[in-house]
C-alpha positions as CSV (number, residue, x, y, z in Angstrom):
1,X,4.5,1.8,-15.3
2,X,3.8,-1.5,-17.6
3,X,3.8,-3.8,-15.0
4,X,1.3,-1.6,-13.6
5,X,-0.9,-1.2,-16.1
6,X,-0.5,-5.3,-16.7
7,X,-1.4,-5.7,-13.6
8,X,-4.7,-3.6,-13.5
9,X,-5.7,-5.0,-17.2
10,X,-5.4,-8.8,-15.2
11,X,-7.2,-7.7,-12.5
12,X,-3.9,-8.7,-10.4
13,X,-4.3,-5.2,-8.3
14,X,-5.2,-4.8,-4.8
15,X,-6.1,-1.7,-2.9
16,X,-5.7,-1.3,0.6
17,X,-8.6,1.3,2.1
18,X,-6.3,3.2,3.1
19,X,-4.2,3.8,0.0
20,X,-8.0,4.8,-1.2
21,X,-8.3,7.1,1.1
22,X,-4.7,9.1,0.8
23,X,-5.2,9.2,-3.3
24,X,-9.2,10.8,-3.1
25,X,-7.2,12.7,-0.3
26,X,-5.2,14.5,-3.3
27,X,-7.9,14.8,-5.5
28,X,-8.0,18.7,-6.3
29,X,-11.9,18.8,-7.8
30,X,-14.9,16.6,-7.8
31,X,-15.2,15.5,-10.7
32,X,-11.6,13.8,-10.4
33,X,-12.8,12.7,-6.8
34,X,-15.2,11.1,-8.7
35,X,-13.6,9.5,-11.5
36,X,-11.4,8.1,-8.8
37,X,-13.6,6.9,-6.8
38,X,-14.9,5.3,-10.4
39,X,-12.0,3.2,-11.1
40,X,-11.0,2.5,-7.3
41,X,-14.1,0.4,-6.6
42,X,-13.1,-1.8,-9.8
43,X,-10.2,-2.7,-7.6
44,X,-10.5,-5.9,-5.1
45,X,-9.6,-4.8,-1.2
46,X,-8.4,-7.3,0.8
47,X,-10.2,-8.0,3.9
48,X,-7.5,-7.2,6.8
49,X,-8.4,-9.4,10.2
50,X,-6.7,-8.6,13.5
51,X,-3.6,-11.0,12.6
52,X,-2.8,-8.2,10.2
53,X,-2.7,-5.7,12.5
54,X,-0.7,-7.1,14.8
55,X,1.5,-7.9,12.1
56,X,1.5,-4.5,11.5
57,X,2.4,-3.6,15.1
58,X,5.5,-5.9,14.9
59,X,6.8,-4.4,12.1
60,X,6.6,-1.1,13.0
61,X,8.2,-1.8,16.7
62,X,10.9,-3.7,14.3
63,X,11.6,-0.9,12.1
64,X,11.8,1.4,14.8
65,X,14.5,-0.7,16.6
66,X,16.5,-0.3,13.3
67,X,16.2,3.4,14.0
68,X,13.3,3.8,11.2
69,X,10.3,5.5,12.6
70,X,7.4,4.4,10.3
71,X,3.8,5.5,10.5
72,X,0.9,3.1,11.1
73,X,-0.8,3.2,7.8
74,X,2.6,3.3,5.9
75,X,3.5,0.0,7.5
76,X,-0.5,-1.7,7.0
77,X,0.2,-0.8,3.2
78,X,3.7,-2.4,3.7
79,X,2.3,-5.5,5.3
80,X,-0.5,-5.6,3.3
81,X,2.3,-6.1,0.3
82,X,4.2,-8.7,1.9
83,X,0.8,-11.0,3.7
84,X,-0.2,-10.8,-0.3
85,X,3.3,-11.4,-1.7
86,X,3.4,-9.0,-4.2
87,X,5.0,-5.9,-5.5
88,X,4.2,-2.6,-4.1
89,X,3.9,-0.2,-6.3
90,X,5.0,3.3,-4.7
91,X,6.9,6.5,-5.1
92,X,7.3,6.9,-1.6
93,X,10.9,7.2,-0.7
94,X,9.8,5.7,2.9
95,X,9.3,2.0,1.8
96,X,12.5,1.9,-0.3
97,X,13.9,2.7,3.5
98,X,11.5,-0.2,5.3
99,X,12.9,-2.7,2.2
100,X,16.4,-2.5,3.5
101,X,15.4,-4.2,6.7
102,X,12.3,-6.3,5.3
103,X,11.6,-8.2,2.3
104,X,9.3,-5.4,0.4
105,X,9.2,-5.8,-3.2
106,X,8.7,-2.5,-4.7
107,X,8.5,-1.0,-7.9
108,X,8.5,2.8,-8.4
């Protein structure tokens, strides 16, 4: 993932709490909890206000009316991408499915 790693070396990256929180989530010891944890807090995190998360709200009741049932953080990390127009950098097959009906950028 070059643009990835570009993007981490220019301090371009931005971590959403709870993208934090999912990733030490997976973490199988402690000691790569706290590597993690280590290289997470060199990462800036945006401060979210309320507009965001009534953004988020929207966006959720507009997937859903496209028939796309999309869980809360899945669509802060979404909207997080798209109030900070930016890529998203993600495996996860569900925002491939939320880019058909939004204007995600994402790179996998």
């Amino acid at each position: 993932m070059p643009r990835l790693e570009e993007a981490l070396q220019e301090g371009r990256a931005r971590l959403s709490p709870v993208v934090a929180a999912e990733l030490l989530s997976g973490a199988r010891a402690g000691s790569e909890q706290k590597k993690l944890r280590a290289f997470l807090l060199d990462l800036e995190t945006p401060a979210f206000g309320i507009g965001h998360w009534f953004e988020v709200g929207v966006l959720r009741q507009k997937l859903a009316k496209k028939g796309l049932q999309v869980s809360t953080p899945d669509a802060h990390v979404a909207q997080a991408a798209l109030d900070g127009g930016g890529l998203l950098y993600s495996f996860d097959q569900i925002f491939k499915k939320m880019a058909a009906w939004i204007p995600l950028k994402i790179v996998d």
